[in-house]
N, CA, C and O of each residue as an XYZ file, in Angstrom:
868
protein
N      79.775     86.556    102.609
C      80.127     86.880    103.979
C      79.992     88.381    104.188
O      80.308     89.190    103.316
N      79.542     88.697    105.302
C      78.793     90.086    105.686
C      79.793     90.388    106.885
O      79.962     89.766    107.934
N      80.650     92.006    106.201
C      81.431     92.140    107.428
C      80.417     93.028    109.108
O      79.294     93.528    109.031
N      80.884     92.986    109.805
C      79.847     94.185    110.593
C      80.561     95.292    111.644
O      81.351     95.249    112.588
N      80.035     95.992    111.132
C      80.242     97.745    111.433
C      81.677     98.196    110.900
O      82.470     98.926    111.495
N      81.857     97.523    109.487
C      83.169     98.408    108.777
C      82.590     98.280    107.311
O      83.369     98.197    106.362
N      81.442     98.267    107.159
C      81.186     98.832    106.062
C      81.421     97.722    104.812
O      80.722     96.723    104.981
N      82.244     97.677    103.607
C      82.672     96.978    102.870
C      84.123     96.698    102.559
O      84.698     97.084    101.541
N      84.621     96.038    103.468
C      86.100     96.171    103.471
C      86.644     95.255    102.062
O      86.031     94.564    101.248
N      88.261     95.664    102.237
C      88.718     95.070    100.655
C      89.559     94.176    101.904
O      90.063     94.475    102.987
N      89.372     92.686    100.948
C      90.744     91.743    101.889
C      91.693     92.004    100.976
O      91.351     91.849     99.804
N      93.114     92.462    101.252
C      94.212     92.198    100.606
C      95.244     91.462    100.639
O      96.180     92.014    101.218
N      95.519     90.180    100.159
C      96.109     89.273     99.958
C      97.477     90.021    100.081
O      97.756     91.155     99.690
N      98.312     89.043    100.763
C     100.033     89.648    100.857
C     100.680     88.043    100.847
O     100.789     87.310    101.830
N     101.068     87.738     99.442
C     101.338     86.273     99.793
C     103.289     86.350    100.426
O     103.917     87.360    100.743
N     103.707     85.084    100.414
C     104.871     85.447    100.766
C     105.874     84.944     99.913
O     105.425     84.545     98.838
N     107.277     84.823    100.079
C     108.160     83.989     99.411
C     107.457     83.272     98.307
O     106.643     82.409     98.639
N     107.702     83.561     96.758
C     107.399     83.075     95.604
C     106.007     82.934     94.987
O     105.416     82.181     94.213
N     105.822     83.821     95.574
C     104.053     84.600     95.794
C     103.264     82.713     96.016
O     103.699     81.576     96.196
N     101.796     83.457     95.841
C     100.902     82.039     95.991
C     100.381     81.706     94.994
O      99.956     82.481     94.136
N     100.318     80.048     94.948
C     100.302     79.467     92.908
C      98.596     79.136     93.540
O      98.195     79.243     94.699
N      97.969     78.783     92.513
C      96.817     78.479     91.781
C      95.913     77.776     93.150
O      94.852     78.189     93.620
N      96.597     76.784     93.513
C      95.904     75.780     94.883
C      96.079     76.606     96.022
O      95.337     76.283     96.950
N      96.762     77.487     96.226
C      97.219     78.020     97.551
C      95.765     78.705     98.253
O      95.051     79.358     97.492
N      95.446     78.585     99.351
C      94.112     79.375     99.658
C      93.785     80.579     99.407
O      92.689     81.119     99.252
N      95.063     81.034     99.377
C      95.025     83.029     99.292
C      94.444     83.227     97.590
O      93.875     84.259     97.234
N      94.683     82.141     96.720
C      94.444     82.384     95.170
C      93.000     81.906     95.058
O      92.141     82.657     94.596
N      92.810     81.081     95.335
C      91.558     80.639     95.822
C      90.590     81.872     96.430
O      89.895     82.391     95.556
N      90.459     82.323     97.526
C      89.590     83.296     97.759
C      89.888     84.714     96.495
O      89.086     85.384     95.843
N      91.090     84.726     96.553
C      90.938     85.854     95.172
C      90.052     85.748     94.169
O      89.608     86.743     93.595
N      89.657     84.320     93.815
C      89.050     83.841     92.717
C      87.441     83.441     93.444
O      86.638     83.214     92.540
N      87.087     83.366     94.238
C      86.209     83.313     94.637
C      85.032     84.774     95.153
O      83.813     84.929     95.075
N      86.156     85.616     95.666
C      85.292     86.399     96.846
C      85.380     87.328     96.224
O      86.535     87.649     95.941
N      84.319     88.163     95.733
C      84.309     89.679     94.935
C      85.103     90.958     96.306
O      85.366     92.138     96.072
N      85.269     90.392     97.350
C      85.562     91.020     98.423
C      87.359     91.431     98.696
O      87.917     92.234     99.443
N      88.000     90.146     97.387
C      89.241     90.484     97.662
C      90.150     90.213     96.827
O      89.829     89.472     95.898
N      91.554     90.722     96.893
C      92.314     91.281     95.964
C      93.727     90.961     96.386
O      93.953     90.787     97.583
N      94.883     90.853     95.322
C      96.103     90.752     96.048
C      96.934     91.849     95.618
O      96.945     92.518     94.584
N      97.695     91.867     96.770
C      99.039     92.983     96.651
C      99.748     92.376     95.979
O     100.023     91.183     96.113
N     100.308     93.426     94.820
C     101.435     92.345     93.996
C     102.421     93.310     94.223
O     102.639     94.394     93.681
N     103.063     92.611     95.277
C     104.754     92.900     95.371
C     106.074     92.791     94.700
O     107.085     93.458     94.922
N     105.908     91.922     93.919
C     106.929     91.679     92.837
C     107.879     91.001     93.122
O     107.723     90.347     94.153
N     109.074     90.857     92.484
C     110.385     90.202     92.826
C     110.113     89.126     93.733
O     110.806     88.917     94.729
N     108.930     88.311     93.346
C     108.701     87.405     94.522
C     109.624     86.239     94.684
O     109.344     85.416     95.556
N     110.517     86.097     94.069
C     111.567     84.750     94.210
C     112.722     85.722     94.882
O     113.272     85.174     95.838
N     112.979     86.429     94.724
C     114.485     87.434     95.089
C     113.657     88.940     96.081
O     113.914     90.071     95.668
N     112.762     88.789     97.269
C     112.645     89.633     97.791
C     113.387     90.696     98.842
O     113.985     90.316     99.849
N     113.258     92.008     98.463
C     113.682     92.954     99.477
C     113.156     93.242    100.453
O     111.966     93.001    100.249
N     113.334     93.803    101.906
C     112.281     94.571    102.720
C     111.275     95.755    102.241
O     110.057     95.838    102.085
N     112.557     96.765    102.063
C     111.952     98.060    101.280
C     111.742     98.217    100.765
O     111.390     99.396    100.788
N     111.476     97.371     99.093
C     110.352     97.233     98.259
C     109.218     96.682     98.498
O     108.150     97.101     98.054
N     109.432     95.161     99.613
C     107.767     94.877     99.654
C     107.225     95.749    100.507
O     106.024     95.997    100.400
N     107.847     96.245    101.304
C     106.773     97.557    101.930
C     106.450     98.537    101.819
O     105.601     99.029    102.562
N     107.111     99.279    100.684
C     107.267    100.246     99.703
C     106.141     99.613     98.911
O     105.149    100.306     99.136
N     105.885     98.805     98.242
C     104.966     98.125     97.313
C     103.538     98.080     98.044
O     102.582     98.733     97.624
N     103.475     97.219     99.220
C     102.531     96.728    100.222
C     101.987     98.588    100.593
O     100.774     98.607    100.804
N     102.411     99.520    100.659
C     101.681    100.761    101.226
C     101.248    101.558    100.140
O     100.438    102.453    100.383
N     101.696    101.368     98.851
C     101.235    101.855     97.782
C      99.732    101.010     97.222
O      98.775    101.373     96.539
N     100.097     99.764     97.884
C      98.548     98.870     97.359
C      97.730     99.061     98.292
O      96.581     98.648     98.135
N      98.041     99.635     99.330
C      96.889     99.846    100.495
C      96.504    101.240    100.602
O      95.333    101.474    100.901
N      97.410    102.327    100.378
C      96.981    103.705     99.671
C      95.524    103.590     99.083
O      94.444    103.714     99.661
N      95.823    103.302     97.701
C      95.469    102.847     96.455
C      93.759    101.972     96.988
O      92.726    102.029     96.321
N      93.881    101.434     97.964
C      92.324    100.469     98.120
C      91.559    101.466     98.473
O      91.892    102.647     98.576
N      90.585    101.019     98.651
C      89.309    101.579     98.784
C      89.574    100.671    100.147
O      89.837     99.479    100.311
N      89.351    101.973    101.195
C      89.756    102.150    103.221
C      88.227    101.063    103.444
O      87.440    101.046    102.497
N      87.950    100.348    104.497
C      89.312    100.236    105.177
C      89.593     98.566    104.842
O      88.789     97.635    104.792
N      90.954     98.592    104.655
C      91.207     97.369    104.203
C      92.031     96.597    105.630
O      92.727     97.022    106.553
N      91.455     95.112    105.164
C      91.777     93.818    105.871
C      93.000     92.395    105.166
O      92.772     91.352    104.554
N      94.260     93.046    105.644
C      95.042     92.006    105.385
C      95.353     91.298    105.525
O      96.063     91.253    106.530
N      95.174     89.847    104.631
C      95.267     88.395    105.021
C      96.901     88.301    104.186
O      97.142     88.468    102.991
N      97.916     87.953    105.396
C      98.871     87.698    104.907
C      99.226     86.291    104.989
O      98.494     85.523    105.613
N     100.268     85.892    104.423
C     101.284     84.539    104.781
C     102.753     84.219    104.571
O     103.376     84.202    103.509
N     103.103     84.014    105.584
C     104.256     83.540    105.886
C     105.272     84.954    105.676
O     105.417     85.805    106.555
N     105.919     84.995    104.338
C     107.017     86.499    104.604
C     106.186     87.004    104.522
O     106.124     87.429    105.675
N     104.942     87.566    103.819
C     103.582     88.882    104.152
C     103.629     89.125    105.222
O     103.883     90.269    105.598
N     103.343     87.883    106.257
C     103.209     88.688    107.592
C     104.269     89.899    108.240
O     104.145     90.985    108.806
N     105.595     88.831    107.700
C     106.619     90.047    108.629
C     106.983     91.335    107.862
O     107.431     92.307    108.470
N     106.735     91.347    106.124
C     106.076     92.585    105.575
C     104.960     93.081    106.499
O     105.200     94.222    106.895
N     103.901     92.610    106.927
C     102.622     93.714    107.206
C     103.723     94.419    108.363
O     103.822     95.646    108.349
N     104.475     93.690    109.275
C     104.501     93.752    110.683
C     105.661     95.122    110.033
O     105.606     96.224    110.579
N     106.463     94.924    109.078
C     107.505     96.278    109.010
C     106.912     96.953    108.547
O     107.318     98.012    109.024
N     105.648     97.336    107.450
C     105.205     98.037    107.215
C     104.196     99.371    108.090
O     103.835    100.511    107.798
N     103.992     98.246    109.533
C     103.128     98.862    110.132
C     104.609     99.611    111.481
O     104.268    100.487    112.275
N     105.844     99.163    111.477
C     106.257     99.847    112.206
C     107.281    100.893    111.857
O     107.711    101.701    112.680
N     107.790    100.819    110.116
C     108.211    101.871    109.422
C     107.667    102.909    109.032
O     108.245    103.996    109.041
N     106.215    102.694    108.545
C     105.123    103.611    108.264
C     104.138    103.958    108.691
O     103.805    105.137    108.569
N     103.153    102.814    109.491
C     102.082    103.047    110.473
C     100.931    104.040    109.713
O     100.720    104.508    108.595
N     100.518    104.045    110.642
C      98.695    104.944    110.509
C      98.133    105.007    111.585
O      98.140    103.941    112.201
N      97.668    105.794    112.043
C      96.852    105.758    113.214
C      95.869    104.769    113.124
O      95.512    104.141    112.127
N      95.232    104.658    114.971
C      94.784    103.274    114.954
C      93.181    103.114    113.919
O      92.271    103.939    113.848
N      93.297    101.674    113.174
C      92.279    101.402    112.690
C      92.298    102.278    111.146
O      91.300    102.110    110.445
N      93.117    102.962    110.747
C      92.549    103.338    109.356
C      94.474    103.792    108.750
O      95.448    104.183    109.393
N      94.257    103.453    107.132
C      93.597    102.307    106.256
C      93.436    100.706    106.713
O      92.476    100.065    106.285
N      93.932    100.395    107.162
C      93.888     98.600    107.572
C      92.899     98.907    108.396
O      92.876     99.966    109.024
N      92.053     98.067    108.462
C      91.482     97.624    109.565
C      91.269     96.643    110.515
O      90.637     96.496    111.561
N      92.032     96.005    109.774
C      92.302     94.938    110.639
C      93.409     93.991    109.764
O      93.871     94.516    108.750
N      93.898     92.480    110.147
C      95.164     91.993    109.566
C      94.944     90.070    110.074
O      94.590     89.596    111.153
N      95.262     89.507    109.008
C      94.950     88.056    109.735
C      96.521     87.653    109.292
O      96.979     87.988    108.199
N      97.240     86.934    110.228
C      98.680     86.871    109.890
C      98.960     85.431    110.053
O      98.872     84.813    111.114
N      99.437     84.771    108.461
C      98.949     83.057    109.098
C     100.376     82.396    108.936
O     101.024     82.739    107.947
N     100.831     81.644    109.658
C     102.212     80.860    109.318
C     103.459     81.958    109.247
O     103.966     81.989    108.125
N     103.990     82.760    110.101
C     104.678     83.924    110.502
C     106.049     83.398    110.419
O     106.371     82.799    111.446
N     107.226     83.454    109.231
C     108.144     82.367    109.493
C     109.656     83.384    110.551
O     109.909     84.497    110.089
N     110.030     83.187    111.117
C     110.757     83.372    112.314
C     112.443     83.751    111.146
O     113.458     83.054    111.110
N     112.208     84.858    110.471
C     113.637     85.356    109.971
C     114.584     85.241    110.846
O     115.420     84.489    110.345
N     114.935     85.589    111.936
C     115.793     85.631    112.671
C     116.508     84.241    112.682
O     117.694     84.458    112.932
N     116.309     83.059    112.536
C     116.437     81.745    112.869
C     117.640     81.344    112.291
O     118.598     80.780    112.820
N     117.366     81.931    110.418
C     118.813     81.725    109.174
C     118.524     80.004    108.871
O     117.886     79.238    109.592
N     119.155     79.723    107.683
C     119.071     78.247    107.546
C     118.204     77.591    107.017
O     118.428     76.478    106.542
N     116.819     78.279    107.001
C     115.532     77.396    106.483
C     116.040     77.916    104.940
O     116.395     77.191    104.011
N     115.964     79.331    104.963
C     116.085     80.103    103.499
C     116.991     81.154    103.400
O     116.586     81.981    104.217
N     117.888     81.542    102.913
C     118.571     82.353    103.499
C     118.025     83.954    102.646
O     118.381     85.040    103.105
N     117.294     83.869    101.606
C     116.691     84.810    101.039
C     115.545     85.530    102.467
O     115.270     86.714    102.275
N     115.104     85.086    103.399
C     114.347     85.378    104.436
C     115.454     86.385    104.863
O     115.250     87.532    104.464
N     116.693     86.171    105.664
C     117.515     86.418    106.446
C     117.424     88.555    105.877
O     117.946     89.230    106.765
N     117.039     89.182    105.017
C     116.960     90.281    105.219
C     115.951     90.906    105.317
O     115.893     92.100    105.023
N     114.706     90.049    105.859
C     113.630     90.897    107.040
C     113.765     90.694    108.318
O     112.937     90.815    109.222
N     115.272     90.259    108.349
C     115.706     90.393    110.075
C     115.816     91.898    110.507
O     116.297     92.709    109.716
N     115.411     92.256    111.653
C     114.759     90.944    112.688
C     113.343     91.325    112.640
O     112.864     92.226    111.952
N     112.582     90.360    113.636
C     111.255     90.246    113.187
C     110.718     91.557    114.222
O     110.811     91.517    115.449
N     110.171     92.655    113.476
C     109.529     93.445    114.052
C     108.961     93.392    115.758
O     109.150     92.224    116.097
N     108.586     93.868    116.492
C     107.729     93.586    117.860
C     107.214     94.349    117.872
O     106.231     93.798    118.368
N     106.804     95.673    117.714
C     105.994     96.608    117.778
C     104.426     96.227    118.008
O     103.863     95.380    117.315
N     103.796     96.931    119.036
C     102.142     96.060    118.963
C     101.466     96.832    117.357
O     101.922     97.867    116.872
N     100.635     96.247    116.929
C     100.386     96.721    115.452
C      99.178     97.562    115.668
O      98.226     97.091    116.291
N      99.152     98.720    115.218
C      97.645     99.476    114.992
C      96.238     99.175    114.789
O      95.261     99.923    114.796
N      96.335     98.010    114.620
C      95.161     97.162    114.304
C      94.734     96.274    115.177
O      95.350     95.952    116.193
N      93.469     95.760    114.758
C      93.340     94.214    115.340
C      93.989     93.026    114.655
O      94.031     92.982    113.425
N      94.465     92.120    115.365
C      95.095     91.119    114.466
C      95.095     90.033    115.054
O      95.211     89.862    116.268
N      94.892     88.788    113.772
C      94.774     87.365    114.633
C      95.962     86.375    113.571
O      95.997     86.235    112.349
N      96.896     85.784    114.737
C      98.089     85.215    114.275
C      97.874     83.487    114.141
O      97.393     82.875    115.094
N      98.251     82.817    112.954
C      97.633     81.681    112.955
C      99.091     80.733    113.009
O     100.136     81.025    112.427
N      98.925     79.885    113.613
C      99.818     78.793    113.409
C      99.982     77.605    113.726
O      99.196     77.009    114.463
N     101.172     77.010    113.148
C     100.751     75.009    112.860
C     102.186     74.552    113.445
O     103.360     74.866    113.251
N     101.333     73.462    114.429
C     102.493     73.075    115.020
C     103.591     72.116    114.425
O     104.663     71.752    114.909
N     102.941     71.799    113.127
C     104.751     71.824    112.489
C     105.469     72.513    111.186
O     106.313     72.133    110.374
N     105.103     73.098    111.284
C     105.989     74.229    110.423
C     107.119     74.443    110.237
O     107.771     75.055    111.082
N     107.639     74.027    109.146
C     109.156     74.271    109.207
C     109.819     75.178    109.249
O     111.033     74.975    109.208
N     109.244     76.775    109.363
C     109.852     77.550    109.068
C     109.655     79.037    110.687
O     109.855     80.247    110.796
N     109.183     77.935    111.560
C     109.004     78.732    112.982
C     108.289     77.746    114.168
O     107.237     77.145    113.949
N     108.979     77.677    115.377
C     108.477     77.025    116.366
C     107.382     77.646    117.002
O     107.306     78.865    116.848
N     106.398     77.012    117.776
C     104.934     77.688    118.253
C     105.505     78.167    119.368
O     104.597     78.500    120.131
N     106.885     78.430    119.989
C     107.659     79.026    120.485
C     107.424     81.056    120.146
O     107.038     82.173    120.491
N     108.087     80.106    119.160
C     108.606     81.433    117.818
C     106.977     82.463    117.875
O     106.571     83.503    118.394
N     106.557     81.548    117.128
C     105.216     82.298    116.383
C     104.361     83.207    117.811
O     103.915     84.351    117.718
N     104.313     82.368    119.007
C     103.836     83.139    120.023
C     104.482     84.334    120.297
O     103.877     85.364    120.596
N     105.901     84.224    120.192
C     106.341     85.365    120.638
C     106.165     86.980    119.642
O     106.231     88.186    119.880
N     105.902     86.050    118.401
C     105.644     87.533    117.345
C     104.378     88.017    117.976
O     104.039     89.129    118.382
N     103.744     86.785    117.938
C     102.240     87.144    118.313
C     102.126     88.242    119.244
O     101.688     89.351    118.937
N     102.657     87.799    120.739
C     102.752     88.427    121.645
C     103.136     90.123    121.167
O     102.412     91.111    121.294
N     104.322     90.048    120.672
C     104.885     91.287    120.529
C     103.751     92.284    119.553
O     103.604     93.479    119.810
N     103.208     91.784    118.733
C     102.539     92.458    117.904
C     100.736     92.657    119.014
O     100.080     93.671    119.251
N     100.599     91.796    119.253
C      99.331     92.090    120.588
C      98.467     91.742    119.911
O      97.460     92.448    119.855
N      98.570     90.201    118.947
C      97.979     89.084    118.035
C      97.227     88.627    118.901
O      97.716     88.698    120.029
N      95.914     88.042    118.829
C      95.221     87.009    119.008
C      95.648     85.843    118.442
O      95.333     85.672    117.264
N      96.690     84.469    119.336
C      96.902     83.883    118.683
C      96.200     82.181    118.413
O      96.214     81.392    119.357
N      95.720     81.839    117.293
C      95.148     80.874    116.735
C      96.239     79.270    116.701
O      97.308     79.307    116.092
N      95.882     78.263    117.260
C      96.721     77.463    117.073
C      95.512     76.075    116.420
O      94.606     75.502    117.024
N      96.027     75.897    114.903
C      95.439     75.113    114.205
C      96.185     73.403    114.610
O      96.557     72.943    113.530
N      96.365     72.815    115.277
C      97.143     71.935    114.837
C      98.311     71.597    113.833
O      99.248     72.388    113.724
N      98.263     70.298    113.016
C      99.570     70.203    112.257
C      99.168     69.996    110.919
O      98.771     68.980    110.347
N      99.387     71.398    110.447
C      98.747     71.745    108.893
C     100.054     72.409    108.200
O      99.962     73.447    107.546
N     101.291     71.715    108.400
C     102.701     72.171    107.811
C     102.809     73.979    107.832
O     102.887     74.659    108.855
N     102.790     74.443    106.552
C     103.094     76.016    106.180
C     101.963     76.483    106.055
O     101.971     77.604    105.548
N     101.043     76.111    106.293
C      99.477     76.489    105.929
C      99.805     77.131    104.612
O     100.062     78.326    104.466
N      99.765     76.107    103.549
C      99.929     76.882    102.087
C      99.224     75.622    101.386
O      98.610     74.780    102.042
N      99.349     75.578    100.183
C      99.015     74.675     99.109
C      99.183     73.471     99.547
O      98.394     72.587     99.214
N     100.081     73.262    100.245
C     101.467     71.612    100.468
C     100.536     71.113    101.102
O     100.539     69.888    100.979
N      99.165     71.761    102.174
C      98.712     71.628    103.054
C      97.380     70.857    103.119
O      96.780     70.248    104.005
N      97.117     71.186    101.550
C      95.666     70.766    101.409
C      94.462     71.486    101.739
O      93.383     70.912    101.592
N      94.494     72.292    102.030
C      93.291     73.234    102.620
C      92.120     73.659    101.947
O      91.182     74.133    102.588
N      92.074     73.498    100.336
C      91.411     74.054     99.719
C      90.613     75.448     99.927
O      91.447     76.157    100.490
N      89.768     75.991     99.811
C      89.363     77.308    100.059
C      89.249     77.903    101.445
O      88.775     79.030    101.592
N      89.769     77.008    102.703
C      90.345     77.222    104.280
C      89.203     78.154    104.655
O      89.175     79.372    104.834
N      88.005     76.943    104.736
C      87.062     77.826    105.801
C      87.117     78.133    106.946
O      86.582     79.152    107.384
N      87.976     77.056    107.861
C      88.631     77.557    109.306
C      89.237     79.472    108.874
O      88.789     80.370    109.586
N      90.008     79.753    107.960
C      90.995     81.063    107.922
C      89.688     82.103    107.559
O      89.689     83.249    108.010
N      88.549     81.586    106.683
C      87.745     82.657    106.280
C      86.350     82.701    107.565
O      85.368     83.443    107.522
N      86.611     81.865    108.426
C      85.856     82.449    109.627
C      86.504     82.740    110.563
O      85.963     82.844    111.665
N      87.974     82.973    110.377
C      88.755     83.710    111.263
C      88.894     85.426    110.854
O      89.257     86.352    111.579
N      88.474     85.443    109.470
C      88.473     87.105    108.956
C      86.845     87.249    109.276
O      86.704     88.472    109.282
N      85.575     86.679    109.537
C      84.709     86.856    110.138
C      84.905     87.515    111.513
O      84.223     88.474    111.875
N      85.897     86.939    112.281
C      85.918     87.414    113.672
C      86.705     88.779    113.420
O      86.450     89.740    114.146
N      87.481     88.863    112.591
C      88.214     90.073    112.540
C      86.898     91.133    112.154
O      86.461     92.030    112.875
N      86.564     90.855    111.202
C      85.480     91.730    111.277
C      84.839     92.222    112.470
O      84.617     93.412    112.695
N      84.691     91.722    112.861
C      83.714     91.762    114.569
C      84.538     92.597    115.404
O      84.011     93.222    116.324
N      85.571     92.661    115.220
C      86.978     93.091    116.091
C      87.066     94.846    115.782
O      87.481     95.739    116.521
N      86.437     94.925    114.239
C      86.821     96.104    114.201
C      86.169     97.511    113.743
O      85.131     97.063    113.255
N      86.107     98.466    113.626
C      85.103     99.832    113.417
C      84.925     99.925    112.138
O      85.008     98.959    111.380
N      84.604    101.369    111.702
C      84.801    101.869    110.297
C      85.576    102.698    110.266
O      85.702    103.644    111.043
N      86.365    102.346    109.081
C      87.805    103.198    108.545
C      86.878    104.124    107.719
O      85.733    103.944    107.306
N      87.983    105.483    107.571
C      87.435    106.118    106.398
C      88.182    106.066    105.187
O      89.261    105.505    105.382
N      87.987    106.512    103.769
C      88.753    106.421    102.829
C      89.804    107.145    102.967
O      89.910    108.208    103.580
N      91.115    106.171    102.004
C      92.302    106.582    102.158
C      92.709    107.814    101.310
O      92.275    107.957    100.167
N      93.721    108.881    102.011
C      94.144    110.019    101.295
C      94.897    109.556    100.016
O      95.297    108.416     99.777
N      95.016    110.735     99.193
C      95.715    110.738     97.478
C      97.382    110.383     98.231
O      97.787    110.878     99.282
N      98.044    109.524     97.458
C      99.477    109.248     97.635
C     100.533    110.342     96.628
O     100.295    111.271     95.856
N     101.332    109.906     96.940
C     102.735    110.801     95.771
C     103.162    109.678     95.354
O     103.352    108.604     95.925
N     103.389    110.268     93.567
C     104.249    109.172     92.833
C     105.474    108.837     93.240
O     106.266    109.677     93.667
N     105.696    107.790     93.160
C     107.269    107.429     93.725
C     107.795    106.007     92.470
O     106.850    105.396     91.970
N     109.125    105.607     92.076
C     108.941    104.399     91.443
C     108.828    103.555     92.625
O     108.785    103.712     93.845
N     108.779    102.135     91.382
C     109.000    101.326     92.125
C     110.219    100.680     92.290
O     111.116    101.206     91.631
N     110.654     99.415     93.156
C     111.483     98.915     93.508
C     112.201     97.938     92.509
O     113.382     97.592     92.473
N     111.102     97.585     91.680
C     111.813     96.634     90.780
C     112.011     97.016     89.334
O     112.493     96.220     88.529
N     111.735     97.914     89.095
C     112.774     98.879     87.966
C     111.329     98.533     86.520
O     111.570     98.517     85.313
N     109.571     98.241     87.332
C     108.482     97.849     86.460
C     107.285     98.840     86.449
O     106.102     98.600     86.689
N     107.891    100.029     86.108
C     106.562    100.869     86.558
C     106.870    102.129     87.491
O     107.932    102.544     87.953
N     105.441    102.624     87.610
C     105.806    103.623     88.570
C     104.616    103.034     89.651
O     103.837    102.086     89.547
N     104.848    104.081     90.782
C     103.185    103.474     91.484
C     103.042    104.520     92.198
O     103.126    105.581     91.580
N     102.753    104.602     93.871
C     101.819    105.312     94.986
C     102.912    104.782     96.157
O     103.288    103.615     96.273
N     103.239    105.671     96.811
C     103.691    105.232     98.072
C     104.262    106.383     98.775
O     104.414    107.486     98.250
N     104.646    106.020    100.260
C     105.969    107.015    100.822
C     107.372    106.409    100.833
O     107.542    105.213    100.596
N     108.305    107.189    101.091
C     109.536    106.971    101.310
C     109.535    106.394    102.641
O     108.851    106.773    103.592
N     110.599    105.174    102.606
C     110.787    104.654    103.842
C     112.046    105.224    104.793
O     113.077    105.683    104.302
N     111.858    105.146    105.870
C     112.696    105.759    106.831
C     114.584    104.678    106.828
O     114.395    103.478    107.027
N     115.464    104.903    106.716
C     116.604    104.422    106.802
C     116.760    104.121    108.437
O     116.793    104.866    109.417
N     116.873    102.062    108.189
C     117.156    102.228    109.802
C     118.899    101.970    110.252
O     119.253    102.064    111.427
């Protein structure tokens, strides 16, 4: 797949809640597409805000500009705090963002490990972005998901009833989602490469890495 007029972008995988196993589509194109790569956020069973976005801006530092993030489910509302705690001017490093199955933190009850990326960002996002979702999802009404959409200034995608759009789902390598990062392509310019970061640790007490300090809200 040939992006056009951004050059050679990196997709970066942002899976969500208990990262993505082996069948999941996001592992699948990792393993397929020399084009893309995942953010490894860590602590994926016991997640924080301010580490995965602390984590998530150190892996996008770190890419080779301009990068295209395919998130799911908590990824998305990571990209969405990442882009309104830290931001970038428009179009560079991200260049764009595909945000699929967006689960509605605010709600409580599905998971309660969700309940501290409340509340769900609204900020319109710096990017282009296309929001995907299934009308039965357990973890957000097409209510819900429009309204992130909306707030973020998503193009929003409505697949029918494909549960969490994850593994559970059946999708195998989800050519519907990888000609939806086709259109993103189309959507967007050329980034230039990203500046040198400052060491900072990390969040989960494994390393050091690349990032900024996040703002206390």
């Amino acid at each position: 797949m040939t992006a056009h007029g951004i050059g050679s972008p990196l997709l970066l995988t942002v899976p969500g809640l208990n990262g993505s196993g082996p069948n999941h589509w996001q592992s699948r194109w990792e393993q397929e597409r020399s084009d893309c790569a995942r953010a490894e956020l860590g602590c994926w069973s016991s997640p924080r805000r301010n580490s995965w976005v602390t984590t998530l801006d150190i892996a996008i530092r770190r890419a080779p500009a301009p990068v295209v993030l395919v998130a799911h489910s908590l990824g998305c509302i990571t990209v969405a705090w990442w882009a309104s705690l830290l931001g970038q001017p428009p179009g560079w490093p991200v260049a764009g963002a595909l945000l699929v199955a967006p689960p509605y933190v605010e709600a409580g009850g599905v998971d309660a490990r969700l309940a501290g990326f409340a509340p769900v960002p609204r900020a319109a996002l710096p990017f282009p972005s296309i929001v995907v979702a299934s009308r039965d999802d357990p973890y957000a009404t097409m209510d819900q998901m429009r309204d992130m959409a909306g707030g973020w200034l998503s193009e929003f995608v409505d697949i029918g009833e494909c549960g969490h759009i994850n593994a559970e789902s059946g999708l195998g390598d989800w050519q519907e989602g990888q000609a939806l990062v086709q259109r993103l392509f189309e959507m967007v310019e050329d980034s230039a490469p990203p500046p040198e970061s400052a060491m900072i640790p990390d969040f989960c007490g494994q390393g050091h890495g690349t990032g900024r300090a996040l703002p206390r809200l």
